[in-house]
C-alpha positions in Angstrom: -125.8 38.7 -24.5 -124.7 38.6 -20.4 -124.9 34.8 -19.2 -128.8 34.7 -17.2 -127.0 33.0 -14.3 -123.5 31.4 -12.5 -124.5 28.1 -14.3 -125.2 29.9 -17.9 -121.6 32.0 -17.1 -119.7 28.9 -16.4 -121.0 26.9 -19.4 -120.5 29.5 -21.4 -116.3 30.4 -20.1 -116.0 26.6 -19.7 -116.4 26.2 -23.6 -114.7 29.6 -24.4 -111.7 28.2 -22.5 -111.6 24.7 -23.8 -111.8 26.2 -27.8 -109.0 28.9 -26.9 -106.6 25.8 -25.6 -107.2 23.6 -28.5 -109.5 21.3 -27.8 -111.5 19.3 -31.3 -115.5 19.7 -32.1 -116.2 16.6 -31.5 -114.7 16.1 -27.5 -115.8 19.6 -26.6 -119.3 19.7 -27.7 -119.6 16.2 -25.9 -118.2 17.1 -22.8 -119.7 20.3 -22.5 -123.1 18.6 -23.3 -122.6 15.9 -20.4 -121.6 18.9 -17.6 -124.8 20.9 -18.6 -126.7 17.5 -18.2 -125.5 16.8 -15.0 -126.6 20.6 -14.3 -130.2 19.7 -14.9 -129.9 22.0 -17.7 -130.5 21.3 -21.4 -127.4 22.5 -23.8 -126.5 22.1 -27.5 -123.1 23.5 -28.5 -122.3 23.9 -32.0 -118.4 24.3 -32.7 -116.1 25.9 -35.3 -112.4 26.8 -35.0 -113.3 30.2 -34.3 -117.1 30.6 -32.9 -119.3 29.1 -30.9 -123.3 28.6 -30.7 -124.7 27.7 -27.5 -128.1 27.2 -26.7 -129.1 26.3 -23.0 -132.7 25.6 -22.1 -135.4 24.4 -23.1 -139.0 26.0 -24.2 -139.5 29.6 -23.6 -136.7 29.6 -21.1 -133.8 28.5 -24.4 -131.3 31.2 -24.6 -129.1 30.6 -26.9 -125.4 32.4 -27.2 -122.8 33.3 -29.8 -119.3 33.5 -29.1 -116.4 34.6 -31.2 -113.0 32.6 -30.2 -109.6 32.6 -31.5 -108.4 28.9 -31.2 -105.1 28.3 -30.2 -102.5 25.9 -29.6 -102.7 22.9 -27.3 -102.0 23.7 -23.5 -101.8 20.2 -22.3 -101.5 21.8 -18.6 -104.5 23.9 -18.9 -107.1 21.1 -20.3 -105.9 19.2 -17.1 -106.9 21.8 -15.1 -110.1 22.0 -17.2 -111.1 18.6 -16.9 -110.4 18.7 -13.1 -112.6 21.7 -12.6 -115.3 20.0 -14.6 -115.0 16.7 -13.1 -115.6 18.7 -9.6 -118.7 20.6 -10.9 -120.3 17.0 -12.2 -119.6 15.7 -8.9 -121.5 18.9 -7.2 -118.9 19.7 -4.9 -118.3 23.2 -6.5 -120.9 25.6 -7.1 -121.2 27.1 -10.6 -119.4 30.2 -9.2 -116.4 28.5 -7.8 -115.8 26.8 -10.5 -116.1 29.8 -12.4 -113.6 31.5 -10.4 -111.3 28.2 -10.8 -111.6 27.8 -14.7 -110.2 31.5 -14.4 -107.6 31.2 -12.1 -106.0 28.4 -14.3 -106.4 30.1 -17.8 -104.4 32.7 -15.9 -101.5 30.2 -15.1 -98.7 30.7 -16.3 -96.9 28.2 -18.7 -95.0 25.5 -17.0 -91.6 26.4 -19.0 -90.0 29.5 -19.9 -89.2 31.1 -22.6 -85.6 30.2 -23.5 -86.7 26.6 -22.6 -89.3 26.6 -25.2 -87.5 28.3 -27.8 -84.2 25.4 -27.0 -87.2 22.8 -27.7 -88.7 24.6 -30.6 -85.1 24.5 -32.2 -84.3 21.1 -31.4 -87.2 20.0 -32.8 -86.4 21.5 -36.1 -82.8 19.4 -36.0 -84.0 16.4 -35.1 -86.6 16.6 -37.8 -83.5 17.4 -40.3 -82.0 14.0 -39.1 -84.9 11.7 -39.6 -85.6 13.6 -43.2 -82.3 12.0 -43.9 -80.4 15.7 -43.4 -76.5 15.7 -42.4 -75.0 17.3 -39.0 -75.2 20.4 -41.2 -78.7 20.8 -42.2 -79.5 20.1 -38.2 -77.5 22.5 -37.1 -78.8 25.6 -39.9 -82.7 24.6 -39.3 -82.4 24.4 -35.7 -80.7 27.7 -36.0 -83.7 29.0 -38.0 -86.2 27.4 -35.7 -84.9 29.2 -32.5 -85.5 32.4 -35.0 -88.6 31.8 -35.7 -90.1 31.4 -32.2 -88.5 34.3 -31.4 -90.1 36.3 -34.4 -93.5 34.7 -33.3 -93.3 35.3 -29.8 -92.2 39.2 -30.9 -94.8 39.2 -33.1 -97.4 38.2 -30.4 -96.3 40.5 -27.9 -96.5 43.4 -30.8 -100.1 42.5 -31.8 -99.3 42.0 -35.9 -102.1 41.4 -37.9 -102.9 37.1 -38.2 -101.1 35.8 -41.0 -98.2 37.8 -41.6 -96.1 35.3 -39.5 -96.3 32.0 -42.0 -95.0 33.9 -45.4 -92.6 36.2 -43.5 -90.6 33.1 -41.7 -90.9 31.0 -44.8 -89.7 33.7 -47.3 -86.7 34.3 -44.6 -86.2 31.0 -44.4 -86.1 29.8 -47.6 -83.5 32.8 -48.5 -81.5 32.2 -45.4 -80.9 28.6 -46.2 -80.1 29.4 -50.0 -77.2 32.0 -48.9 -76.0 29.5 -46.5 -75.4 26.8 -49.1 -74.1 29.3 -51.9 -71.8 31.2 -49.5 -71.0 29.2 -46.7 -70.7 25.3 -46.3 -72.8 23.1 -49.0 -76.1 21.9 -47.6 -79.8 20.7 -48.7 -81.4 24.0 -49.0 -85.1 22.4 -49.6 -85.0 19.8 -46.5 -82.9 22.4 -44.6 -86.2 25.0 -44.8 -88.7 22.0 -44.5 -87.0 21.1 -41.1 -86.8 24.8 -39.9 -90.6 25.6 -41.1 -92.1 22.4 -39.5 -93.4 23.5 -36.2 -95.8 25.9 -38.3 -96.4 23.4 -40.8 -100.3 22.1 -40.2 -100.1 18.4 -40.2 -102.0 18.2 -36.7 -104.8 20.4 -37.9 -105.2 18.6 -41.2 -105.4 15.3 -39.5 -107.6 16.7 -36.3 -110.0 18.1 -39.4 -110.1 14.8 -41.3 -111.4 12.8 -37.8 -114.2 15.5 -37.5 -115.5 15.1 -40.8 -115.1 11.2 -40.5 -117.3 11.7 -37.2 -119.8 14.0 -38.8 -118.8 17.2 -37.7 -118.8 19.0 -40.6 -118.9 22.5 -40.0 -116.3 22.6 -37.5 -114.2 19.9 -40.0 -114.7 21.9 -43.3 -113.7 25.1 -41.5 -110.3 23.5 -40.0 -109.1 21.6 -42.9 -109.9 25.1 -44.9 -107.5 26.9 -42.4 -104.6 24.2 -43.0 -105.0 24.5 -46.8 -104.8 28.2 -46.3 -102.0 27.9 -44.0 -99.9 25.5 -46.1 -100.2 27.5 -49.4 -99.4 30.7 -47.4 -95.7 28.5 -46.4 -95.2 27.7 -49.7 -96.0 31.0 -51.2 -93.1 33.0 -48.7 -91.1 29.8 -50.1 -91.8 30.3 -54.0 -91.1 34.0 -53.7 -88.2 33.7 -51.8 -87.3 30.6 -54.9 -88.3 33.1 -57.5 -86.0 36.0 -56.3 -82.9 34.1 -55.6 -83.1 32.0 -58.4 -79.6 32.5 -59.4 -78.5 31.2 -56.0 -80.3 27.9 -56.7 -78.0 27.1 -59.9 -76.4 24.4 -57.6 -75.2 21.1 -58.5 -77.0 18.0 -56.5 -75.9 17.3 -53.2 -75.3 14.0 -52.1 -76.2 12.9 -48.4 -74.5 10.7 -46.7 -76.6 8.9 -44.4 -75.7 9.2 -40.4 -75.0 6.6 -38.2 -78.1 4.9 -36.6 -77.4 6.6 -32.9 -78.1 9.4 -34.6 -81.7 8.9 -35.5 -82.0 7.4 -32.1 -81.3 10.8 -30.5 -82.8 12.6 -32.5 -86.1 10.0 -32.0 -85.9 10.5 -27.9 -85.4 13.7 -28.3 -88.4 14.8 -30.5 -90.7 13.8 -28.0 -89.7 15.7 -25.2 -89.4 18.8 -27.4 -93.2 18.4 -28.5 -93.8 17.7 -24.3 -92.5 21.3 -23.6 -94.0 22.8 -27.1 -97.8 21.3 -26.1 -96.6 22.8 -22.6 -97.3 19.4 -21.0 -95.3 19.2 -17.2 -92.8 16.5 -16.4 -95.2 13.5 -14.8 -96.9 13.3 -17.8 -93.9 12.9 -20.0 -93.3 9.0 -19.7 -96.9 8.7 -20.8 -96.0 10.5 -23.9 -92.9 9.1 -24.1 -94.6 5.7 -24.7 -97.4 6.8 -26.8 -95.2 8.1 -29.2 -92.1 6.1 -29.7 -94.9 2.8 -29.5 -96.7 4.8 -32.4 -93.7 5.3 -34.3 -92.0 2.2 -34.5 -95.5 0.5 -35.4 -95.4 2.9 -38.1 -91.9 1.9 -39.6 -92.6 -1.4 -39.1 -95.8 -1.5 -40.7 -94.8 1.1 -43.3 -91.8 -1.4 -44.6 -94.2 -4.1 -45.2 -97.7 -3.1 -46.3 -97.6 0.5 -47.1 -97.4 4.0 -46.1 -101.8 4.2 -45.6 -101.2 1.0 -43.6 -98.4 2.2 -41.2 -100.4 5.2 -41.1 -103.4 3.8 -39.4 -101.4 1.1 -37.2 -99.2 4.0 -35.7 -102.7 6.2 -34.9 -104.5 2.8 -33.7 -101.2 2.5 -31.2 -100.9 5.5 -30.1 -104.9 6.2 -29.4 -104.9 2.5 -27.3 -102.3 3.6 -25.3 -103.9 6.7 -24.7 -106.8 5.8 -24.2 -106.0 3.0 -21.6 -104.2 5.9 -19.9 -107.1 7.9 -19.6 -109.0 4.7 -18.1 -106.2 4.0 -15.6 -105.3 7.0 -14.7 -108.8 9.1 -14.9 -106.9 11.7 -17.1 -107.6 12.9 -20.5 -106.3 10.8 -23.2 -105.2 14.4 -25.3 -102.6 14.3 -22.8 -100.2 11.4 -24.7 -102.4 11.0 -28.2 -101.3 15.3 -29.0 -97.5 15.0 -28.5 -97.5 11.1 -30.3 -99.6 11.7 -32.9 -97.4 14.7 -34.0 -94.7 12.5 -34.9 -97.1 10.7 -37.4 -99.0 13.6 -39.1 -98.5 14.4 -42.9 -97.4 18.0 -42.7 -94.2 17.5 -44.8 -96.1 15.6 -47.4 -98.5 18.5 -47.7 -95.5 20.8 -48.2 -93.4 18.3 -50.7 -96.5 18.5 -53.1 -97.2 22.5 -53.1 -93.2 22.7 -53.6 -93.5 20.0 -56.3 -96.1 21.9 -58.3 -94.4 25.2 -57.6 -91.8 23.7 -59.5 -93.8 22.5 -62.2 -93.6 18.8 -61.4 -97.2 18.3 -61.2 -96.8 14.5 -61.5 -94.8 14.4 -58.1 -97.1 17.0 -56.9 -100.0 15.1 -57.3 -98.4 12.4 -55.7 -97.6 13.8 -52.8 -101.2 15.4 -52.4 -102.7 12.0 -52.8 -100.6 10.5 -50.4 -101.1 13.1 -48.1 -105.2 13.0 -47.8 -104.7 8.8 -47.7 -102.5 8.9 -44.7 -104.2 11.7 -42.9 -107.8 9.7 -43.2 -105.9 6.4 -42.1 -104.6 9.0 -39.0 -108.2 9.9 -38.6 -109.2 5.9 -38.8 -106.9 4.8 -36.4 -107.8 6.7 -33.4 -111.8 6.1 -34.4 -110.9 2.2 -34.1 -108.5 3.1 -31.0 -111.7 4.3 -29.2 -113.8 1.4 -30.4 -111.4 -0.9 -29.2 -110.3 1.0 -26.1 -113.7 3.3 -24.5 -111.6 6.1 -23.4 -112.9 6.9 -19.8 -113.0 10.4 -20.0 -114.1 12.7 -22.9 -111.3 14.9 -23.4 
C-alpha cells in the first residue's frame, strides 16, 4: 500500500531505514513511536528482523502497513545521520518531505572507509582474536590470512547476488580445510582456534546477545525471531566445519600442540587494536573512535577483573553494566546515540566462541563439554542482556537510539 501522505512516507522510510542499518525492536519501535507523536499522529510499530507492521491513525482514518526488510549490519555513520534527521523533524524545523529527501540522501552515502581498509580491519580482527584465544604468532598470521579471504568472498558474493546463506558453510568448510592443510603440510599450528579466529566476524555473538535483551524487555516476536537466526547461523558454521572435519579426517591424525603463551605486549596490541578494527567494521568515522575506545577497553578489563574473582556470569554482567554507563552518559553529554560506543564494546564481550566451542564439542561427540559450553553460553549472554538493562536504569540514556 502507497504511504497516504509525506508524514505516512517518512514514518514509514524512517523505520525501513533504521531496520536495514541494524537497529534492535525495542529502540526502534520506541523512537519511531515518539517522532509520530510529536507528529500529532498516532503509530504502533511492530518489529521483526525482517518485517515490519505499522499502523498509523486512529479510528476510521488507521492505516496500517507491512513491510518486508532485510536487516543488516550496523552502520554506526548512517544511524547518526538518522537520529539527526529525526531529531530535526521533532523539533519541526523540517517538513515531512525534507526530511524524507534527507533520510535518502544519507542511506545513499557512501561508507566512510574503503574497501582495502575494511578488509585490513576485517583481517586484523581475526589475528588479534587468535592472540587473546591464547593462539601463537602463527595461528595470527593464518586466520588473519583467512579473514581478509573471507571478506573478499562476501563482498564478491554481495556484488554477484548469491542466494542468503551460502556464505556461512562455504567460508567455514574452506576454512576449516585450509587450516588443516596448513598444519599437516606447512608449519605446525592449532587448526581448531586457528578456524575459530578466522570464522569470528560471522560468528553471531552480537545477535544472540541483542536477542536475549529483547526477550528480557518483552519483545518477543522480534527476540524469538533473532535468537532463531543466530541458532540457524551458528549450526550452519559448524556444519561447513564438521564436513570439512569429516572429509579430511586423515589430516587431523596430529599429535597435541603445545602453545606457548606470548609475551603480555602482545595481548596489549592485539587489545588496542581490536577496537579500532570493530570502529571501521561497524563503519563508525574517526571522532567517535575515543568514545569507543573507552567503552570497550573499560568493559573489558571490568570483565577480566571481575571474571578472575566471582565468575564468568559475573564478569559478564559487570563488563555490559560498564560499557552501557559509559555509553549512556555519552549519549547524555553529548546528545548522540549511545549505539555509537555500546556496538563496537560490547562485541569484545559477546559469547560467539562459546556458542561455537559447544556445537564443535558435540560434533565431536563430547556432549559433556558440549553441554557445558552451551550452558555457559545462554548464562553469559542473559548477564550481557542484564547489564545494559541495569546500565539504563542507572544511567537514563538521553536519546533512544
Amino acid at each position: 500500500m502507497a504511504p497516504k501522505s509525506d508524514e505516512h512516507a517518512l514514518l514509514l522510510r524512517a523505520a525501513e531505514l533504521l531496520h536495514r542499518f541494524g537497529t534492535p525492536s525495542h529502540r526502534l519501535e520506541r523512537v519511531m513511536a515518539k517522532v509520530s507523536h510529536s507528529m500529532g499522529i498516532v503509530g504502533v510499530f511492530l518489529y521483526t528482523p525482517t518485517a515490519l507492521v505499522i499502523s498509523l491513525g486512529d479510528g476510521v482514518e488507521e492505516t496500517t502497513y507491512l513491510r518486508r526488510v532485510d536487516a543488516g549490519p550496523i552502520d554506526i555513520s548512517k544511524l547518526i545521520a538518522f537520529d539527526d534527521i529525526l531529531e530535526e523533524t521533532e523539533a519541526r524545523t523540517l517538513t515531512p518531505h525534507e526530511a524524507l529527501q534527507r533520510f535518502e540522501a544519507a542511506a545513499a552515502t557512501p561508507p566512510p572507509f574503503g574497501v582495502i581498509t575494511t578488509a585490513v580491519a576485517y583481517a586484523t580482527v581475526c589475528g588479534c582474536v587468535a592472540i587473546l584465544f591464547g593462539g601463537r604468532w602463527i595461528e595470527a598470521g593464518v586466520a588473519a590470512m583467512l579473514g581478509c579471504l573471507f571478506y573478499w568472498l562476501g563482498d564478491a558474493t554481495a556484488r554477484w547476488s548469491w542466494e542468503r546463506g551460502l556464505l556461512e558453510p562455504l567460508v567455514a568448510a574452506l576454512g576449516a580445510t585450509l587450516a588443516l592443510l596448513v598444519a599437516k603440510f606447512g608449519v605446525p599450528l592449532d587448526d581448531r582456534l586457528t578456524t575459530l579466529a578466522s570464522l569470528i566476524v560471522l560468528i553471531p555473538g552480537l545477535s544472540l546477545t541483542v536477542a536475549m535483551t529483547e526477550l528480557a524487555v518483552g519483545h518477543v516476536s522480534a527476540g524469538v525471531a533473532r535468537l532463531a537466526g543466530s541458532i540457524t547461523t551458528l549450526f550452519i558454521l559448524v556444519l561447513g566445519v564438521g564436513m570439512s572435519w569429516r572429509l579430511g579426517s586423515d589430516l587431523r591424525n596430529l599429535p597435541p600442540l603445545p602453545l606457548a603463551p606470548l609475551p603480555e605486549w602482545a595481548l596489549l596490541v592485539a587489545l588496542l587494536l581490536t577496537p579500532a578494527c570493530f570502529a571501521i567494521l561497524f563503519r563508525a568515522r574517526y571522532p567517535q573512535w575515543p568514545i569507543i575506545y573507552l567503552a570497550a577497553l573499560s568493559g573489558y578489563g571490568v570483565h577480566r577483573l571481575v571474571t578472575a574473582e566471582f565468575g564468568d556470569e559475573v564478569g559478564a554482567f559487570a563488563g555490559a553494566l560498564t560499557v552501557g554507563c559509559i555509553s549512556n552518559l555519552y549519549a547524555r553529554i553529548r546528545d548522540r546515540p549511545s549505539l555509537i560506543p555500546s556496538t563496537p564494546g560490547m562485541i569484545i564481550l559477546v559469547p560467539g566462541a562459546l556458542g561455537y566451542r559447544s556445537l564443535t564439542a558435540m560434533l565431536e561427540s563430547d556432549a559433556v563439554t558440549g553441554t557445558e559450553y552451551a550452558f555457559t553460553t545462554i548464562l553469559i549472554a542473559f548477564s550481557l542482556a542484564g547489564g545494559l538493562l541495569a546500565a539504563s536504569a542507572l544511567v537514563p540514556p538521553k536519546r533512544i537510539l
